[in-house]
C-alpha positions as CSV (number, residue, x, y, z in Angstrom):
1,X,87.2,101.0,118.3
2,X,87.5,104.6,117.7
3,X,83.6,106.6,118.6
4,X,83.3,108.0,115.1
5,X,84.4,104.7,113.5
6,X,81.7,103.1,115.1
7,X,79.2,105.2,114.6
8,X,79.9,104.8,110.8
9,X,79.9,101.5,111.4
10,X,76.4,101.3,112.9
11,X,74.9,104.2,110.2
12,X,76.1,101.5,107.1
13,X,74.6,98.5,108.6
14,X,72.0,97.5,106.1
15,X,73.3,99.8,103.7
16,X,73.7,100.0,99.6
17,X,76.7,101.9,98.7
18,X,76.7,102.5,94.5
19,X,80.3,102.1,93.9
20,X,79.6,104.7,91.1
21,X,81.5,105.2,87.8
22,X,83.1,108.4,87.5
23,X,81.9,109.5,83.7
24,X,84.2,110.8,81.5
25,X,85.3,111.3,77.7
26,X,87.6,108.8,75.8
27,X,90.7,110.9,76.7
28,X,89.4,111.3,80.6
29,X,87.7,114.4,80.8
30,X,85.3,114.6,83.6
31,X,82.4,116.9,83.4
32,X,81.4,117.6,87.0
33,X,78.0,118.6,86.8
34,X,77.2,115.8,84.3
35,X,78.7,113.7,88.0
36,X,76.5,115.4,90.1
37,X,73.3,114.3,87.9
38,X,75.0,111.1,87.9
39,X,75.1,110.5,91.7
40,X,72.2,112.0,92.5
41,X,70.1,109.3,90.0
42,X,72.0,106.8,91.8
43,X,70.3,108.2,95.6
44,X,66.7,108.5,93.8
45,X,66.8,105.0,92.6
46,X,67.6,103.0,95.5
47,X,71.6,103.7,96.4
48,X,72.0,105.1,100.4
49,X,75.5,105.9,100.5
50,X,78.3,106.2,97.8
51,X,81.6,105.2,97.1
52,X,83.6,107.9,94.9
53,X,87.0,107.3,93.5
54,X,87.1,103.7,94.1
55,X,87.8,100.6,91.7
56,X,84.4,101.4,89.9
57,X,85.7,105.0,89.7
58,X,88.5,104.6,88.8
59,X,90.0,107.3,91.4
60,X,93.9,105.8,91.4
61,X,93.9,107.6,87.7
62,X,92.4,110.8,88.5
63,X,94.3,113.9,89.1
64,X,94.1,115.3,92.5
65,X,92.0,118.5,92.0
66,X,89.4,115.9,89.7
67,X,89.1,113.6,93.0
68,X,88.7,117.2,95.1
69,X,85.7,118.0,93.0
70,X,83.9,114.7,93.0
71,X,84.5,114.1,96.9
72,X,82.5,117.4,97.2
73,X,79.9,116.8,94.4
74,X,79.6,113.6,96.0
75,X,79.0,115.3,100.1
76,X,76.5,117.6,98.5
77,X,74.4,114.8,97.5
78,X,73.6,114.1,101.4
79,X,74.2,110.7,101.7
80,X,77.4,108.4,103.4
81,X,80.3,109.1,101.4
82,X,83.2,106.7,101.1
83,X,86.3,108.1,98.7
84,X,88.8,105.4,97.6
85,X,92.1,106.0,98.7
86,X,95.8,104.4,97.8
87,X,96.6,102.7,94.4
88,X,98.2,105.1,92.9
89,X,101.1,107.0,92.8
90,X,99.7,109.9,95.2
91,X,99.9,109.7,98.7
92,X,97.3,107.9,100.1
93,X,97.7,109.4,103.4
94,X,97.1,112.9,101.9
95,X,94.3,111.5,100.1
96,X,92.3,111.4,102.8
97,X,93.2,114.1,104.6
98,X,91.4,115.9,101.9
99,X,88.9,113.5,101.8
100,X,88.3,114.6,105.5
101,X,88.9,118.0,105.3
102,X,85.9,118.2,102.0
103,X,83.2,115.9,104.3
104,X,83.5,112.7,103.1
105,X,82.6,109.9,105.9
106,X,85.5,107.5,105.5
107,X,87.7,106.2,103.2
108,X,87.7,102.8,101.1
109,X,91.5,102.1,101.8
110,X,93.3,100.2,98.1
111,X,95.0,97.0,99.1
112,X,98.7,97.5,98.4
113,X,101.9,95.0,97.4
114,X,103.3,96.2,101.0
115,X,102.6,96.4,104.5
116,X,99.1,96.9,104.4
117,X,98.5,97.4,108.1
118,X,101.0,99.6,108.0
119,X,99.3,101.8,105.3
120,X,95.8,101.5,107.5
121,X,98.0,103.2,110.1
122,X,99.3,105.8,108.1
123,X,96.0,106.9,106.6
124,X,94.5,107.0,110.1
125,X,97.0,109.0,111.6
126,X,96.4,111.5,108.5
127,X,93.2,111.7,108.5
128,X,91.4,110.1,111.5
129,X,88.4,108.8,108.9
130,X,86.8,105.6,109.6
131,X,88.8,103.2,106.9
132,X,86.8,100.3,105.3
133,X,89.6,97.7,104.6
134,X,89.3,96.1,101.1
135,X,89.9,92.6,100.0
136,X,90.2,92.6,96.1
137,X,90.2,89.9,94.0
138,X,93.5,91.6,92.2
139,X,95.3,91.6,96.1
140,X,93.6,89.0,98.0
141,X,94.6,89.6,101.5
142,X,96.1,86.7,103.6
143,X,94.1,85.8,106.5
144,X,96.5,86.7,109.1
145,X,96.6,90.2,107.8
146,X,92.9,90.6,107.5
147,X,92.9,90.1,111.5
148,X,95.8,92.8,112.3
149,X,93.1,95.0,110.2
150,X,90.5,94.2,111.3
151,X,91.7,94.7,115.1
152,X,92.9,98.3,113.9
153,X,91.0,100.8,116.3
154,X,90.1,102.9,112.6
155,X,88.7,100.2,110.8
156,X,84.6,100.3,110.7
157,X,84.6,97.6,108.2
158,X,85.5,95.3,105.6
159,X,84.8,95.0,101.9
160,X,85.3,91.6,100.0
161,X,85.1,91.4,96.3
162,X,86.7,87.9,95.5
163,X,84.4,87.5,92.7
164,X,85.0,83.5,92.5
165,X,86.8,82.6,95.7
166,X,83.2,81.6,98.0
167,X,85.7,80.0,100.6
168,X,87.4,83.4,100.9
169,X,84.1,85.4,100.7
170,X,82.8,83.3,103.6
171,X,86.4,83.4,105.5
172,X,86.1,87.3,105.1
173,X,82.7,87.9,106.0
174,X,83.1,86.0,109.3
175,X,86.7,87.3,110.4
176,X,84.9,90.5,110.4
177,X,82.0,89.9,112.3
178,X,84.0,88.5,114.7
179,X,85.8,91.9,115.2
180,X,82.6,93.2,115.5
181,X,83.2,95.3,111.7
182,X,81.0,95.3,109.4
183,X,80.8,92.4,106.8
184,X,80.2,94.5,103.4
185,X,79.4,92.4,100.1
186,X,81.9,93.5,97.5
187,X,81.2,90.4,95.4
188,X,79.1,91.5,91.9
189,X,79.0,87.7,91.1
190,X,77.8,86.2,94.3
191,X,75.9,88.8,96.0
192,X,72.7,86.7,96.9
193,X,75.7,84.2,99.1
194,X,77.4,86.4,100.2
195,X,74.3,88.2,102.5
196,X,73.3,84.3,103.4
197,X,76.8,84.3,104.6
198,X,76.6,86.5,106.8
199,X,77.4,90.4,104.8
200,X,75.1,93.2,106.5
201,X,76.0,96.1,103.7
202,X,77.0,96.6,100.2
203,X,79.3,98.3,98.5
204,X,79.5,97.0,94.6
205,X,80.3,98.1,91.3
206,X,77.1,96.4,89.5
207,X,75.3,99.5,91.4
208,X,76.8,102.1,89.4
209,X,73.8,101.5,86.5
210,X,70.5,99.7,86.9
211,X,71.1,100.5,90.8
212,X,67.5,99.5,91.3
213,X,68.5,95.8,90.7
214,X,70.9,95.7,93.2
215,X,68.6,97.4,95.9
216,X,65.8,95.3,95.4
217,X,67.7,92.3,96.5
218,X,68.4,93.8,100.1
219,X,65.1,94.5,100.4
220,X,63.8,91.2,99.6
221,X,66.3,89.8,101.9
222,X,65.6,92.6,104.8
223,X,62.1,90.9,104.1
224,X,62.4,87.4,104.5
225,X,60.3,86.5,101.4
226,X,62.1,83.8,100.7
227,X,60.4,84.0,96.8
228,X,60.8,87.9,96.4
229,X,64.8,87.1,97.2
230,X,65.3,84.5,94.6
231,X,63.6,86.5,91.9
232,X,65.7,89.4,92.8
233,X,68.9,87.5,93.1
234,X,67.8,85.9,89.7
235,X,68.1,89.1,88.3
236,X,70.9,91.0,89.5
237,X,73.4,87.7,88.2
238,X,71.8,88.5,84.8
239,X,72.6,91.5,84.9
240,X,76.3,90.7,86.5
241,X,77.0,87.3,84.0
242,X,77.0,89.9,81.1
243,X,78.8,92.7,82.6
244,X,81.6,91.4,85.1
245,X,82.9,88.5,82.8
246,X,86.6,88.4,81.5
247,X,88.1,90.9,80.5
248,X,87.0,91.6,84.3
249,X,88.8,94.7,84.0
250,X,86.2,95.6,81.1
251,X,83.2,95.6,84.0
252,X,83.7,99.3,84.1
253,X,82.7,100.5,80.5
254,X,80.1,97.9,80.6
255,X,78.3,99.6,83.3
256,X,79.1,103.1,81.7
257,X,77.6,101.6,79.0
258,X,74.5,100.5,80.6
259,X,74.5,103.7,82.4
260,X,74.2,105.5,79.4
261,X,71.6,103.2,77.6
262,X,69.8,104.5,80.5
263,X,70.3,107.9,80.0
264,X,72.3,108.4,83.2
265,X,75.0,109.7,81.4
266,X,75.7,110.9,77.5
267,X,77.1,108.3,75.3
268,X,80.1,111.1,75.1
269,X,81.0,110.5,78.6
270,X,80.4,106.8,78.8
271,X,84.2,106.1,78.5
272,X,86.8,104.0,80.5
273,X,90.4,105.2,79.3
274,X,91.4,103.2,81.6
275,X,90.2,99.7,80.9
276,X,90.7,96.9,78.4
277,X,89.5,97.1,75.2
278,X,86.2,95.6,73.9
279,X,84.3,94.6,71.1
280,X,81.8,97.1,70.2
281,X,79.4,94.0,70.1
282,X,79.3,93.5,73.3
283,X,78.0,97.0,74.4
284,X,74.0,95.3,72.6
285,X,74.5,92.2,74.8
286,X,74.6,94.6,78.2
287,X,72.0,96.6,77.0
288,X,69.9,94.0,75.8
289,X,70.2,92.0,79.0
290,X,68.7,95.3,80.7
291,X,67.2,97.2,77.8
């Protein structure tokens, strides 16, 4: 394993990482000092690194000088930055290149229809930022694969968000502490599990509002109150049975949306183009669940 990639590696041990929103209008204009606000309320209440342009963020839709600016608002914050790379049309290579060249720490790398170790290589040789492979419930990676990843000299870690496959989760979490990686919990609907299964970080959508929720689980579970956990854990599937439900897609406007409700960001910019459409209705069920 590369120096740098295990130094990441070792710095996002026991780490939440907000996969934060990028906010934006209804025809995908992004405001970027309304992001900075954004990010930096995420930091305050209880995130410790931050992943920019991912699934949350919707970063395969955003043109390249909008990702430029938010990888940089994001640096400035002064916490671990992850940017997503891949699943789009651009280059993912060049992606994070920039990425590198504008500070961020490593890159979240898509999972793609193709060769996906091939892609890890690619972006590596680019870029030489630590890569945090990704197992998404939309592309769930065969097992096989997972260990040619996982044995890639770039690769610090692994993400799983499965969302209802536990046997994958589990399967995941342990091929990656086998490579000595780190095991990061992608999984929104079983995040207590997952960190009884063995995940040592977090990297999850669900942090991108109420972030405070989400942290407060780690630290019961850094605590060993067994009590504190369960009340936390109680809480945070509340919070995730009303916002990553089907449409799952929808999970991102229902966080903008709790985000908002929260005054993180203006109802005007508490928008996913991007998304399914929903019923207006359900924007009082997240907010009451939280409110």
């Amino acid at each position: 394993m590369d120096i740098a990639v295990r130094n990441l590696r070792d710095r996002l041990r026991g780490s939440l990482i907000a996969a934060a929103a990028t906010p934006m209008t209804t025809s995908g204009e992004v405001d970027l000092d309304l992001v900075s606000r954004y990010l930096v309320g995420l930091v305050a209440d209880g995130a410790t690194g931050l992943a920019v342009l991912a699934h949350t963020g919707r970063g395969p839709y955003l043109a390249p000088h909008v990702r430029a600016a938010v990888i940089e608002r994001a640096v400035a914050v002064g916490v671990p930055v992850l940017a997503g790379v891949g699943g789009g049309a651009e280059d993912p290579a060049e992606q994070a290149r920039v990425a590198a060249e504008l500070g961020a720490d490593g890159v979240l790398v898509f999972p793609s229809d193709g060769d996906r170790v091939a892609l890890h290589e690619e972006v590596w040789r680019a870029a030489r930022l630590p890569m945090i492979a990704f197992d998404l419930y939309t592309r769930p990676c065969p097992a096989g694969t997972l260990r040619e990843l996982l044995a890639h000299p770039g690769v610090a870690g692994l993400k799983t968000a499965l969302l209802s496959d536990a046997m994958g989760c589990q399967r995941a979490i342990a091929l990656a502490r086998e490579a000595d990686r780190l095991a990061i919990t992608g999984e929104d609907r079983m995040f207590g599990p997952s960190l009884l299964w063995g995940a040592e970080a977090a990297l999850v959508g669900i942090a991108a509002a109420s972030v405070g929720v989400t942290a407060a689980v780690l630290e019961a579970f850094a605590g060993k109150d067994l009590r504190a956990f369960e009340e936390a854990s109680g809480r945070l599937d509340r919070l995730a049975q009303v916002t990553f439900t089907e449409p799952m897609e929808g999970y991102v406007q229902r966080m903008l949306w709790l985000a908002a409700a929260e005054g993180r960001v203006p109802g005007t910019h508490a928008h996913d183009p991007y998304g399914p459409p929903l019923q207006e209705e359900e924007r009082a069920v997240v907010v009451a669940a939280f409110g």
